[in-house]
C-alpha positions in Angstrom: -66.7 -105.5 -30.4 -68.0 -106.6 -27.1 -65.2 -108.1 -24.0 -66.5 -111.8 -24.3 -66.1 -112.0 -28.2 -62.3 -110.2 -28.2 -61.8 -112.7 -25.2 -63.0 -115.4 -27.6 -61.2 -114.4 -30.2 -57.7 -113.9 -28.5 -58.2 -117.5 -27.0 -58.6 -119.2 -30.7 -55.6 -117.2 -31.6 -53.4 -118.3 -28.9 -54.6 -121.8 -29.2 -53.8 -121.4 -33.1 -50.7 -120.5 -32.4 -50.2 -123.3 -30.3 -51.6 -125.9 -32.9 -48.8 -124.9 -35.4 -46.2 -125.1 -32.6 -46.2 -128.3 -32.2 -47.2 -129.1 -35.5 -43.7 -128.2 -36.0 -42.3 -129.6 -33.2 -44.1 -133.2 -33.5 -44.0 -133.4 -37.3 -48.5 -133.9 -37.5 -50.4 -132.1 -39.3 -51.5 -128.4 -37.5 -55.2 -129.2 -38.7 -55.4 -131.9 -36.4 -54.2 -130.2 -33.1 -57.1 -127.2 -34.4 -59.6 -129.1 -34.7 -59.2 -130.7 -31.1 -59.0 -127.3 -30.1 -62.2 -126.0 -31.4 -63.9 -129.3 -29.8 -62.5 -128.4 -26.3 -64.0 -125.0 -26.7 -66.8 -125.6 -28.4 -70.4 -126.6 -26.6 -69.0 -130.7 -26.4 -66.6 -128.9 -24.2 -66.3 -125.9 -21.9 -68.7 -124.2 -24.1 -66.5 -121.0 -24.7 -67.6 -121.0 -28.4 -71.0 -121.5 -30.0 -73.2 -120.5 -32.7 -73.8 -118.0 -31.3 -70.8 -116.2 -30.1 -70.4 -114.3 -33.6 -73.4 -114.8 -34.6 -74.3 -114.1 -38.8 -70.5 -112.4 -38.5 -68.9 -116.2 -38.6 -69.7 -117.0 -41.9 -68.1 -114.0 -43.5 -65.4 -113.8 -41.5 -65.1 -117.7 -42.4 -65.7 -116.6 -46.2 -63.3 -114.5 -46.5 -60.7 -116.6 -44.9 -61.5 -119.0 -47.4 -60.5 -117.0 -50.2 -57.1 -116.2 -48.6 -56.0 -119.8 -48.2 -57.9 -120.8 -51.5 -55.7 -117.9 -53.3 -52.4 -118.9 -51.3 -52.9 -122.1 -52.7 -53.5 -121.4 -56.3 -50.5 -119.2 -56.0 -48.5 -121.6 -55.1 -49.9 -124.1 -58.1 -47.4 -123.6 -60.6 -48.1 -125.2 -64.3 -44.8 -126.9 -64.6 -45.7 -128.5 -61.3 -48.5 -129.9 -62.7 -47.1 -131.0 -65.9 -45.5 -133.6 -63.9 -48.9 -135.9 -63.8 -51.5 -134.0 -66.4 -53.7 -136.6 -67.1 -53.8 -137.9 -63.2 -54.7 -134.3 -62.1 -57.3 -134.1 -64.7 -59.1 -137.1 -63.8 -59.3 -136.2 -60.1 -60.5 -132.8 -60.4 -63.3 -134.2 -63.1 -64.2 -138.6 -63.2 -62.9 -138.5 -59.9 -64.9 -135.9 -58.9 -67.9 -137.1 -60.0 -67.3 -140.7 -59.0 -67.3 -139.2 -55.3 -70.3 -137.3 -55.7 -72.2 -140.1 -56.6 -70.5 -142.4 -54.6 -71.4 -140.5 -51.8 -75.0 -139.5 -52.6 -75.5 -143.6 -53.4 -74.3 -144.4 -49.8 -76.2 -141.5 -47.9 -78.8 -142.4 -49.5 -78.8 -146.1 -48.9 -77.3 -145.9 -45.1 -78.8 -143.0 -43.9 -82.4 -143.2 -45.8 -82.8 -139.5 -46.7 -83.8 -137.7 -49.8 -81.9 -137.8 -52.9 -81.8 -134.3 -52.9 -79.9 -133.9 -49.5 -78.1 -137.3 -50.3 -76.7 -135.4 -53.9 -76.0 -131.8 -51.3 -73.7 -133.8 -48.9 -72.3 -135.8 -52.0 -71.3 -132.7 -53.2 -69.8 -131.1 -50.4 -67.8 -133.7 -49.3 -66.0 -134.0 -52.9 -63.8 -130.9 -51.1 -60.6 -132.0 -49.5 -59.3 -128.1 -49.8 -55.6 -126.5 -49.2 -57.2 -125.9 -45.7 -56.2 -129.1 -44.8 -53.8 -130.3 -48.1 -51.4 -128.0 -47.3 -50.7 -128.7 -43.2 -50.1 -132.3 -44.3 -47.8 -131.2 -47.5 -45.9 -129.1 -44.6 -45.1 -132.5 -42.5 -44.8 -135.1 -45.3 -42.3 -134.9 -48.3 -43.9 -136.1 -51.4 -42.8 -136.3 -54.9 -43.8 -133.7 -57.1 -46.5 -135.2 -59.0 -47.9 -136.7 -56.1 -47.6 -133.0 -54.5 -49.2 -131.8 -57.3 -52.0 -133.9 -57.8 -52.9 -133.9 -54.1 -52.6 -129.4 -54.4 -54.7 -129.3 -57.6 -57.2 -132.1 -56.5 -58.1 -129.9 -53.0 -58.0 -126.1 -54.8 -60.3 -127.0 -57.7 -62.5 -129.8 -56.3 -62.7 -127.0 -53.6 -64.4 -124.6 -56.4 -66.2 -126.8 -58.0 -67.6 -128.4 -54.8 -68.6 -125.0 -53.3 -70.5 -123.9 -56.3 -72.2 -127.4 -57.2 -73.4 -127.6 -53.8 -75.5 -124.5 -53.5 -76.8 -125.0 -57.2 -77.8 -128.5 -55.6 -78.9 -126.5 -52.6 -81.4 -123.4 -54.6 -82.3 -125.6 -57.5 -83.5 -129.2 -55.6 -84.1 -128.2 -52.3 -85.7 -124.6 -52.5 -87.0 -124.4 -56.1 -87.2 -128.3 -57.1 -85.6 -127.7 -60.1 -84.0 -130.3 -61.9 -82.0 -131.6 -65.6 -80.3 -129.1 -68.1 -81.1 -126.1 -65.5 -78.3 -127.0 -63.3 -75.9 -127.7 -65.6 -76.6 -124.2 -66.7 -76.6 -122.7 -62.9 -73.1 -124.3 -62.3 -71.5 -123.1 -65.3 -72.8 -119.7 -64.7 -71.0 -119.5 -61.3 -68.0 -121.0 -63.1 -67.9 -118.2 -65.4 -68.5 -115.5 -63.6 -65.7 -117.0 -61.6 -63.9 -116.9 -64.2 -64.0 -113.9 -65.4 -64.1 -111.7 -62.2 -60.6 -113.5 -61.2 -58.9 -113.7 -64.4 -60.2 -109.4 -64.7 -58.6 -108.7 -61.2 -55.7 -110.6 -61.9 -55.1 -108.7 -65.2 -55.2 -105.4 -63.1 -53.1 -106.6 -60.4 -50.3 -107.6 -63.1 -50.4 -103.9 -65.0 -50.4 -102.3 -62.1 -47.1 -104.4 -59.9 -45.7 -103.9 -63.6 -46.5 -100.1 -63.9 -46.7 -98.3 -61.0 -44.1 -96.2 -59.8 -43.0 -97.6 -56.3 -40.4 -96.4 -54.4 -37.7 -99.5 -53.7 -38.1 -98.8 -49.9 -42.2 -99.5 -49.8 -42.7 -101.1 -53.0 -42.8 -104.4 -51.2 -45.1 -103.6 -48.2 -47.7 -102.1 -51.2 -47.7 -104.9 -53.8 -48.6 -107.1 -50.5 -51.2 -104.6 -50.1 -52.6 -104.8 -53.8 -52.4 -108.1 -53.9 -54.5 -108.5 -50.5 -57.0 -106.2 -51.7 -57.3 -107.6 -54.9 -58.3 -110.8 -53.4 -61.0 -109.4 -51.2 -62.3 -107.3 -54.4 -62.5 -110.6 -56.6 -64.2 -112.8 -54.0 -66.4 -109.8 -53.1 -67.3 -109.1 -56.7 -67.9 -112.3 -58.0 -70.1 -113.1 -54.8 -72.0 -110.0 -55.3 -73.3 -111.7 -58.5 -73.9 -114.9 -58.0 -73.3 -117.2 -54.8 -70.0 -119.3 -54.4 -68.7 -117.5 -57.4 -66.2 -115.9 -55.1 -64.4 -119.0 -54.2 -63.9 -119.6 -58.2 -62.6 -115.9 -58.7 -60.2 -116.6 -55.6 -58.8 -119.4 -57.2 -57.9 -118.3 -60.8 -56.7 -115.5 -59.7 -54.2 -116.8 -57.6 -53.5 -119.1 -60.7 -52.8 -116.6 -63.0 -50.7 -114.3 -60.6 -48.9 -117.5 -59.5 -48.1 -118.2 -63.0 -47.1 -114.5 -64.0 -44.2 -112.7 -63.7 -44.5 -110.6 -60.6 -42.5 -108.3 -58.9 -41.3 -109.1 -55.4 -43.0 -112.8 -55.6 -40.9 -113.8 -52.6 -42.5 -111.3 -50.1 -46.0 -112.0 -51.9 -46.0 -115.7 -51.6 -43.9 -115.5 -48.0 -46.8 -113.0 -46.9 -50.7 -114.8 -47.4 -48.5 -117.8 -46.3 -48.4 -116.1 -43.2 -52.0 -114.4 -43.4 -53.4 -118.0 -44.6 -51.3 -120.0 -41.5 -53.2 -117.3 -39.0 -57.1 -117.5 -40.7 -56.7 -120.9 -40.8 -56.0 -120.9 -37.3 -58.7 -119.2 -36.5 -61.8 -120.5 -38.8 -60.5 -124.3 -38.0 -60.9 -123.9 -34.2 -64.4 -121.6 -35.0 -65.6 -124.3 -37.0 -64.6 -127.0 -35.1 -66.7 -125.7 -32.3 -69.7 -126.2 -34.1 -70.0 -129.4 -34.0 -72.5 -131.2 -32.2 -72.0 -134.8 -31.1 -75.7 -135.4 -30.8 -75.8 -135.1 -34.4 -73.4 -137.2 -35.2 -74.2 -139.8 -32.7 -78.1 -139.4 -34.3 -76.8 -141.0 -37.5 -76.2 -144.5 -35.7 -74.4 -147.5 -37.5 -75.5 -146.2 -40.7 -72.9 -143.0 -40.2 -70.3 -145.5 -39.3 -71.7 -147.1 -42.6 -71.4 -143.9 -44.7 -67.6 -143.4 -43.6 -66.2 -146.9 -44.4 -67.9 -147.1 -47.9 -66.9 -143.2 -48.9 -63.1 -143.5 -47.6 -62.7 -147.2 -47.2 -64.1 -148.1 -51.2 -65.3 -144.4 -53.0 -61.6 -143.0 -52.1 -59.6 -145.3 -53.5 -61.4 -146.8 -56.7 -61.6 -143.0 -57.6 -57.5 -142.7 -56.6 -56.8 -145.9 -59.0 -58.9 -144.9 -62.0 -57.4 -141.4 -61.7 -53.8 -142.2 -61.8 -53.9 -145.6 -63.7 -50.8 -145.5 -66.7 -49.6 -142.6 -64.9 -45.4 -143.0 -63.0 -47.1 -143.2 -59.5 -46.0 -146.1 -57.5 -48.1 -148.7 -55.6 -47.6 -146.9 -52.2 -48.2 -143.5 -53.8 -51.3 -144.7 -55.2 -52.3 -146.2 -51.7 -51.3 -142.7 -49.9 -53.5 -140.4 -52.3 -56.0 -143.4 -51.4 -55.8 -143.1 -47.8 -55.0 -139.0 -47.7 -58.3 -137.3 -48.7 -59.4 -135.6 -45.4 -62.6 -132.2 -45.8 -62.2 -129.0 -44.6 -63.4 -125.8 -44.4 -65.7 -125.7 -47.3 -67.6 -128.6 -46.0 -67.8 -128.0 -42.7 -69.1 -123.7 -43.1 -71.1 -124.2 -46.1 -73.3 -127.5 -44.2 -73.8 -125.2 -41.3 -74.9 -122.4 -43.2 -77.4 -124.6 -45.2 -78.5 -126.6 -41.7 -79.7 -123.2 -40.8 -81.6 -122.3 -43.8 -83.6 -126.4 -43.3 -84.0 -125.0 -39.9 -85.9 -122.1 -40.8 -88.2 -123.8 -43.3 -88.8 -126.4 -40.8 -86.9 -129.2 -41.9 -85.1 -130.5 -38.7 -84.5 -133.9 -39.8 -82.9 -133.0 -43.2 -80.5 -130.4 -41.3 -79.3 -133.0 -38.4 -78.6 -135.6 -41.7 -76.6 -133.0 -43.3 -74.5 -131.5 -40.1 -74.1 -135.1 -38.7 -72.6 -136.9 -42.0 -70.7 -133.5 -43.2 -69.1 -133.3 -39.6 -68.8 -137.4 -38.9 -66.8 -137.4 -42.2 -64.5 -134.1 -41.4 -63.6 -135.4 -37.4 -63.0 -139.2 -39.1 -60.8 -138.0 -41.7 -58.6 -135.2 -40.2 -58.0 -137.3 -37.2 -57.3 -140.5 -38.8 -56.1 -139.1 -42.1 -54.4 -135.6 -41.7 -53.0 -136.3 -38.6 -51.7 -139.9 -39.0 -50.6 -138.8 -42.4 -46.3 -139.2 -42.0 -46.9 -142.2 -40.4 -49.4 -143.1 -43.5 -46.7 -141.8 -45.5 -43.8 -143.3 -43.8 -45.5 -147.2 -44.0 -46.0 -146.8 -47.4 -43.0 -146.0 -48.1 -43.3 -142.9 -50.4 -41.4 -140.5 -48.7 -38.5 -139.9 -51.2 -34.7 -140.1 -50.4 -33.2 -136.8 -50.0 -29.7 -135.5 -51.0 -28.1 -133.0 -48.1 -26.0 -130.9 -49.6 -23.6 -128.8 -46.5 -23.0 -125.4 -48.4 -25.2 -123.5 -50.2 -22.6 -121.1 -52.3 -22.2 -121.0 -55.7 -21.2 -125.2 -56.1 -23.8 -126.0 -53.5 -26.6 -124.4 -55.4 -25.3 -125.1 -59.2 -25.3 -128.6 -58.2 -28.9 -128.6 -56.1 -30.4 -127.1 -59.9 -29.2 -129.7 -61.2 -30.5 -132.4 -59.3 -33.5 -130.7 -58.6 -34.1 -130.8 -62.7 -34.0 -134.3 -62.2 -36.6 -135.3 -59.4 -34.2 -135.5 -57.0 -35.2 -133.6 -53.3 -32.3 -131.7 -51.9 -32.0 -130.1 -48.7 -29.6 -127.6 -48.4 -27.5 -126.7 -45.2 -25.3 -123.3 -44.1 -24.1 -121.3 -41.5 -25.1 -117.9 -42.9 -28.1 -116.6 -43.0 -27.6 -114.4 -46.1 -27.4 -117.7 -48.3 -30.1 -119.7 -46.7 -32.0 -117.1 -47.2 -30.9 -116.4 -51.1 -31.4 -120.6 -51.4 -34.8 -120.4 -49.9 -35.8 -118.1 -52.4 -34.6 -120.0 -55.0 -37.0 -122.4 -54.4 -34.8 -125.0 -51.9 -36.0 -126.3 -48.6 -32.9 -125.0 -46.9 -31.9 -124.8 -42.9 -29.9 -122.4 -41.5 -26.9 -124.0 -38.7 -23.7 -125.8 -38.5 -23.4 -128.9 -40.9 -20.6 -130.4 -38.4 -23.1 -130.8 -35.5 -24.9 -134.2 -35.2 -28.5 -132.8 -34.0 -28.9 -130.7 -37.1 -28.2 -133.3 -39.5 -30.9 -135.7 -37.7 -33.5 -132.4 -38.2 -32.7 -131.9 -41.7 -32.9 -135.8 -42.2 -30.0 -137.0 -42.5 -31.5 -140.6 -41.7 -33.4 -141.0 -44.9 -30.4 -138.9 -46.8 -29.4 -141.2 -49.9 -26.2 -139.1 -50.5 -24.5 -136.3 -48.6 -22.8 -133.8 -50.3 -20.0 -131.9 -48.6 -19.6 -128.7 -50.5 -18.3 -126.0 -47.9 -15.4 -124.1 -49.1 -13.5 -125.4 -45.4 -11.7 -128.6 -46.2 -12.0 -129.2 -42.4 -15.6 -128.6 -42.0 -16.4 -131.1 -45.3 -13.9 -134.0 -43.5 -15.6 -133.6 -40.4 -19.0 -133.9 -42.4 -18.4 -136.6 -44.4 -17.4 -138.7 -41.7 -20.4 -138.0 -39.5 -22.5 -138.9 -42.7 -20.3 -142.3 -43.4 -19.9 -143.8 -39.6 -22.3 -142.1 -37.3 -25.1 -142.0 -39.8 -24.2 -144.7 -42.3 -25.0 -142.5 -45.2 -24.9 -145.4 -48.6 -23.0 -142.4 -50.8 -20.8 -139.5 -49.5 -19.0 -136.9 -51.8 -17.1 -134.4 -50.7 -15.4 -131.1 -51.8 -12.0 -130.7 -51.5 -10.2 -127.3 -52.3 -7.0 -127.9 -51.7 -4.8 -131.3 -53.7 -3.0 -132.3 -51.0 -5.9 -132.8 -48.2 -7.4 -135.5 -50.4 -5.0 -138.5 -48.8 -7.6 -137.4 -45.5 -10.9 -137.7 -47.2 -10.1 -141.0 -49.0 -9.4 -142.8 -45.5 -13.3 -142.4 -44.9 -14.0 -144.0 -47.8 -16.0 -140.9 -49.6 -15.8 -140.0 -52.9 -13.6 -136.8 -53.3 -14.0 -134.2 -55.9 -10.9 -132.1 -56.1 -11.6 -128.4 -57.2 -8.1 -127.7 -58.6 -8.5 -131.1 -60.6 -12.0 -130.5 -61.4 -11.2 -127.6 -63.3 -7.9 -128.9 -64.9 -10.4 -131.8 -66.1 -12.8 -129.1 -67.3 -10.1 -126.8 -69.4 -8.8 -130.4 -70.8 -12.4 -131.1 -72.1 -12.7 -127.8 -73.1 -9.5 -128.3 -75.3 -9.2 -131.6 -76.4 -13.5 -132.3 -76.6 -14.8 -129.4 -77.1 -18.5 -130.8 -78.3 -18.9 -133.1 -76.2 -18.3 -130.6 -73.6 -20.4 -127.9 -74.9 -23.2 -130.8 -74.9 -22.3 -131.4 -71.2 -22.5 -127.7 -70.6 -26.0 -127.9 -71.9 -27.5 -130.4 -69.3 -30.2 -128.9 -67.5 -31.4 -127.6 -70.5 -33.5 -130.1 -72.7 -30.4 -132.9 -72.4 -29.6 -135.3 -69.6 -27.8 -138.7 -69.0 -28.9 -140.7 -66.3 -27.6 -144.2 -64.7 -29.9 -146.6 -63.4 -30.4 -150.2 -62.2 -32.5 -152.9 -64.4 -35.3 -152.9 -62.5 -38.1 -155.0 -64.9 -37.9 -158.5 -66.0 -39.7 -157.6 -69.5 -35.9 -157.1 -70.5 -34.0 -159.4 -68.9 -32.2 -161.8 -71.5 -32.5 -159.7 -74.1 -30.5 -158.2 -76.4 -30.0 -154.1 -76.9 -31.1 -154.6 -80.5 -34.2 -156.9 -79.5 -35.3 -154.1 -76.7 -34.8 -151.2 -79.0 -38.0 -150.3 -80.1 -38.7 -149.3 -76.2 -35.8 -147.2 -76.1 -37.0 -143.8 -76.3 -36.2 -141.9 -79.3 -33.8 -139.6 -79.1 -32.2 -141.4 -76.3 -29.5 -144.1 -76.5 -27.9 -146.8 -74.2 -24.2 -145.4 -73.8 -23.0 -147.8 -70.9 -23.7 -150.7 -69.2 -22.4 -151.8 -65.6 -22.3 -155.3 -64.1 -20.4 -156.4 -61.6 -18.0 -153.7 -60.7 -16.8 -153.6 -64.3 -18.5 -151.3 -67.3 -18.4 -151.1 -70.8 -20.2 -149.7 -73.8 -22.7 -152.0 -75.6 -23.4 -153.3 -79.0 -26.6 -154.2 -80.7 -25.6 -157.7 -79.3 -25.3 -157.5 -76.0 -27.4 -158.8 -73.4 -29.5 -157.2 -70.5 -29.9 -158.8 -67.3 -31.9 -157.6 -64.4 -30.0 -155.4 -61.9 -27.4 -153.8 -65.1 -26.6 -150.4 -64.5 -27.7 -148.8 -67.6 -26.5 -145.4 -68.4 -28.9 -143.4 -70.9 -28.0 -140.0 -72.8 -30.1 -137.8 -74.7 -33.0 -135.5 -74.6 -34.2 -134.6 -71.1 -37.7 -136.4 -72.0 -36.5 -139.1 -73.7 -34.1 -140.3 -71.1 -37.2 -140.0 -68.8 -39.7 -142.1 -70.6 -36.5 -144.7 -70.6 -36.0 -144.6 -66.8 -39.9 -145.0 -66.7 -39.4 -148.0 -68.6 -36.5 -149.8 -67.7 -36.8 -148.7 -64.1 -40.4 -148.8 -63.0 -41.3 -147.7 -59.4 -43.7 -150.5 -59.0 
């Protein structure tokens, strides 16, 4: 490797580095700090990177990068994750797809006055949004989980299909002029040997983490090993037969695995985390450097035309036919609307196919394909990646977190609880053995001193709907709560108190108090005295539930509980009503009114479906 490209190269690192720094530190999205960076190097700016500083090496370096962040992310796409909004998911990753292809093509073609064929190649390129830039904005913005979901599995298999579609588009209508059944054909070939290639290596890869016998002390450093080369073996493989393949071998690999029962997960998923937060880095700032102004500039008011019609009108028709009936509210649908920025497949695979137009002497077509593929990326990260918390924050979609101080044995039994019921807790505590045993449980969790004012504003305590002080210091959970009640004006605050006669203190703050000696005299009692419907109680968390919520629909309003039972759930019943301070349990005659506090009890997905229904979002 010669001085200048090692100098090159340690400079994007450095300046990756840098990008995810104060990602962190300002709360934006690292993509768009990279791709600023790539710009300022790049021949728009001091010129330290071009085309051709690595030369042909780029694009597999970029390739291969690829597959590592496409296989971090479908490892991290977890089935029950998507369970949370099926049918949305679907319709993105297949009507919505397509509705953006053509969408697309139609205003390329109309705006920009090209060929069908190249309008259809940059249709189908930009259908990719990609983890490559998904997953910086998922790091910044809290979501809810099918909203998570639905953007995760939108960018890792529109990324796939994208990828492959475009260089069947590419080899069939541009070089060979093929058209009808014979790309339908092409693209499910690719698909499958995708398919088959990834869902072979993963096989392997499970027998062998399940079979082979590691020592304890390095079996963690060589399942990150197999796993690593297991990705670089799928991706090469499938590529080896047929082009783009790779990216779909990638992907259902890391699908499977993700979905499998692994051996040391933790250190698997907490390494191509890393590797993919360092190639991303890198291929961003690479890529970035590419692009030419003059280009872009070239496509005139009919670029300008492109964008507004693809993100202003395609984006968000394709959003609201995707997630219509689905429990997404209107500023959810609004933020998967307006958060739909391209990445790295995009940007490498219309440089690598402007060179090939190059070489068969089609200037014109390449500078249309570069300029739109790259007008769209810079318009879309800048404005939409990194403007995306404050996107999220006007819309309103952020949820409400619970803070829980403590994460011992109360602290986590009650975050799995409220976790199982959509709720998105944070967990605080001093040691680093627990935040660390939390964090692999699954909890965002931070590690510091609940008591100090500075760390409850980083964890968010100013969007915290309830703070739970669960510590096993009675001292520490008074001090707490009342930084939560007066300082931060928290609208619920429970706390844990271990010993009877400190809960005069706690009461003066106004908090709700839990006793743990009267806890479990309560529990014993129920034990003894109701000893079903504490077994039932026992069970929550595991296909039961009983949730209270607030009347939120008019559709009910004046009605009685026998009149509105045919939309109560099956399965589910009505066992309280609140109004006014005062509650009681209903009959078939009694009335609803909107804002009741309705408590429901039953199956887990029952009570759900009632919640939908008697307390929709919108």
């Amino acid at each position: 490797m010669s001085d200048a490209i090692l100098t090159v190269s340690a400079v994007i690192v450095l300046l990756g580095v840098v990008a995810q720094v104060l990602s962190d530190r300002y709360r934006v999205p690292s993509v768009l700090f990279l791709i600023v960076a790539g710009i300022v190097l790049g021949p728009e700016g001091i010129g330290l990177v071009t085309r051709e500083t690595f030369g042909d090496g780029l694009f597999t370096v970029v390739a291969f990068s690829v597959a590592v962040i496409l296989f971090d992310g479908a490892f991290h796409l977890h089935l029950a994750k998507l369970r949370r909004a099926p049918r949305a998911t679907l319709r993105l990753v297949t009507v919505g797809a397509l509705f953006m292809l053509v969408g697309t093509a139609v205003a390329v073609r109309l705006f920009l006055e090209t060929s069908w064929e190249i309008a259809f190649l940059i249709g189908a390129l930009l259908v990719a949004t990609g983890p490559t830039v998904i997953t910086p904005i998922l790091d910044v913005v809290t979501v809810r989980d099918q909203v998570e979901a639905a953007l995760e599995a939108e960018g890792i298999i529109n990324d796939v299909t994208a990828a492959v579609f475009a260089v069947v588009i590419f080899e069939m209508l541009v070089v060979e002029a093929l058209f009808g059944p014979a790309l339908v054909v092409a693209f499910l070939q690719r698909i499958a040997v995708g398919v088959l290639v990834g869902g072979g290596v993963a096989g392997v890869i499970w027998y062998a983490l399940g079979h082979l016998d590691l020592s304890p002390t390095n079996a963690p450093r060589l399942t990150r090993v197999i796993v690593l080369a297991g990705v670089f073996s799928a991706f090469a493989g499938a590529e080896g037969i047929a082009g783009e393949a790779g990216i779909a071998a990638v992907a259902i690999a890391g699908v499977l695995l993700g979905n499998a029962d692994l051996p040391h997960r933790e250190e698997i998923a907490a390494f191509t985390e890393a590797l993919t937060t360092f190639v991303l880095s890198f291929v961003f700032i690479a890529l970035a450097a590419l692009i030419e102004f003059d280009a872009i500039l070239a496509l005139g008011l009919g670029g300008v035309a492109v964008v507004a019609l693809v993100t202003l009108i395609v984006r968000p028709l394709l959003v609201f036919l995707s997630v219509r009936g689905e429990q997404f509210t209107r500023g959810e649908r609004l933020f998967l609307s307006a958060v739909g920025p391209r990445g790295i497949i995009p940007a490498s695979v219309a440089t690598l196919f402007a060179i090939q137009l190059e070489a068969v002497g089609d200037a014109a077509a390449a500078e249309t394909l570069v300029g739109t593929v790259f007008l769209i990326i810079f318009v879309t990260v800048v404005l939409q990646a990194g403007f995306a918390r404050q996107i999220a924050d006007a819309l309103d979609v952020v949820p409400m977190t619970v803070i829980i101080a403590g994460g011992g044995r109360v602290g986590q039994a009650l975050a799995d609880r409220l976790t199982d019921r959509g709720e998105n807790v944070v967990i605080v505590d001093d040691d680093p053995s627990t935040v660390e045993r939390v964090r692999d449980a699954g909890y965002t969790a931070y590690e510091g001193d609940a008591t100090e004012s500075a760390l409850l504003r980083e964890v968010g305590i100013d969007r915290a709907r309830i703070v739970v002080a669960a510590t096993g210091d009675d001292n520490d959970n008074l001090l707490i709560a009342q930084l939560a009640r007066s300082k931060f004006g928290v609208e619920r605050v429970l706390a844990r108190v271990n010993r009877p006669e400190n809960v005069a203190a706690f009461d003066t703050l106004d908090v709700e108090v839990v006793s743990a000696s009267l806890a479990t005299a309560w529990s014993l009692d129920n034990r003894i005295e109701r000893p079903a419907l504490d077994a039932w109680m026992n069970q929550l968390g595991e296909g039961h539930d009983v949730q209270e919520i607030e009347v939120t629909t008019d559709e009910f309003a004046g009605r009685t509980i026998a009149e509105v039972g045919s939309a109560i759930p099956d399965g589910c019943i009505v066992a309280m009503i609140g109004r006014e301070g005062s509650s009681h349990v209903p009959d078939g005659d009694t009335v609803l009114e909107r804002g009741d506090h309705v408590t429901f009890l039953g199956r887990k997905d029952a009570v759900r479906e009632a919640i939908r229904r008697f307390h929709p979002h919108d």
